[in-house]
C-alpha positions in Angstrom: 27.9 -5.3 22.7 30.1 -7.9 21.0 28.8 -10.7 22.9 25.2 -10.0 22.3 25.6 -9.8 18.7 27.6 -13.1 18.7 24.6 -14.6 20.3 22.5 -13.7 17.6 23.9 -16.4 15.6 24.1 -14.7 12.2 25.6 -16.4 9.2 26.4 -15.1 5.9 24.4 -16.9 3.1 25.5 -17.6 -0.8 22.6 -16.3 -2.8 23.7 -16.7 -6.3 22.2 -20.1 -6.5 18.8 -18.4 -6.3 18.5 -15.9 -8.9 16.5 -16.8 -10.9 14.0 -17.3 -8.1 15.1 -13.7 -7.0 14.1 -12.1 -10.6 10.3 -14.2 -10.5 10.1 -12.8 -7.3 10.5 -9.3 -8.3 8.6 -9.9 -11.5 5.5 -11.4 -9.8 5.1 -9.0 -7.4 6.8 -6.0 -8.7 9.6 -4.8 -6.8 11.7 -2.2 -8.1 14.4 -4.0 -7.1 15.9 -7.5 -6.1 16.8 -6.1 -2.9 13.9 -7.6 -1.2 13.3 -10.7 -3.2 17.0 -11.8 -2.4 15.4 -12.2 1.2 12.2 -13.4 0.3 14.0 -15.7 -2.2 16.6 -17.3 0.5 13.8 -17.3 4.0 11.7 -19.6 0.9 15.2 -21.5 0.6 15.7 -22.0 4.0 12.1 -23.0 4.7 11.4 -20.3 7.0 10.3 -16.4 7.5 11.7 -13.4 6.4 11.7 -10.8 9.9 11.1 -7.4 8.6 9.6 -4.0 10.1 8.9 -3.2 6.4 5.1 -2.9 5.9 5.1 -1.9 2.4 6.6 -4.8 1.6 4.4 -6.9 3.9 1.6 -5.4 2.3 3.0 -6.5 -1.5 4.3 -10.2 -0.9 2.4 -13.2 0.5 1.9 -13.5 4.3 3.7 -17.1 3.8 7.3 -15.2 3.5 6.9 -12.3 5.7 6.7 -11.9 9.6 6.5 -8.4 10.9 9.4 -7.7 13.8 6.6 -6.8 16.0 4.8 -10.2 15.5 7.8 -12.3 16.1 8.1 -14.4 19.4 11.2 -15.8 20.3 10.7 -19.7 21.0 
């Protein structure tokens, strides 16, 4: 199990940099919480999509943040 989660290639990511994109975010589209702009907020960052299986919040961001983990294709 260790090995396959070492493949994953996970690394931790400072997100302080980005708060005040992470209260807009939550502002715009009103989130109760930063919870879920911190991620939206850092995939924007890092130029690429936020994976989720979250529909709810799928359904309250725009499509240019969001993949669903059933959409996603690894390549």
């Amino acid at each position: 199990m260790w090995k396959l989660f070492q493949s994953l290639r996970i690394s931790l990511e400072e997100t302080s940099h980005l708060a005040s994109r992470i209260l807009e975010l939550a502002f715009a589209y009103r989130r109760p919480s930063t919870y879920d702009t911190t991620y939206i907020a850092l995939a924007e960052h890092l130029k690429t999509k936020l994976i989720t299986a979250d529909e709810r919040l799928m359904k309250s961001v725009p499509e240019k943040w969001i993949l669903l983990l059933w959409e996603f294709q690894m390549g």
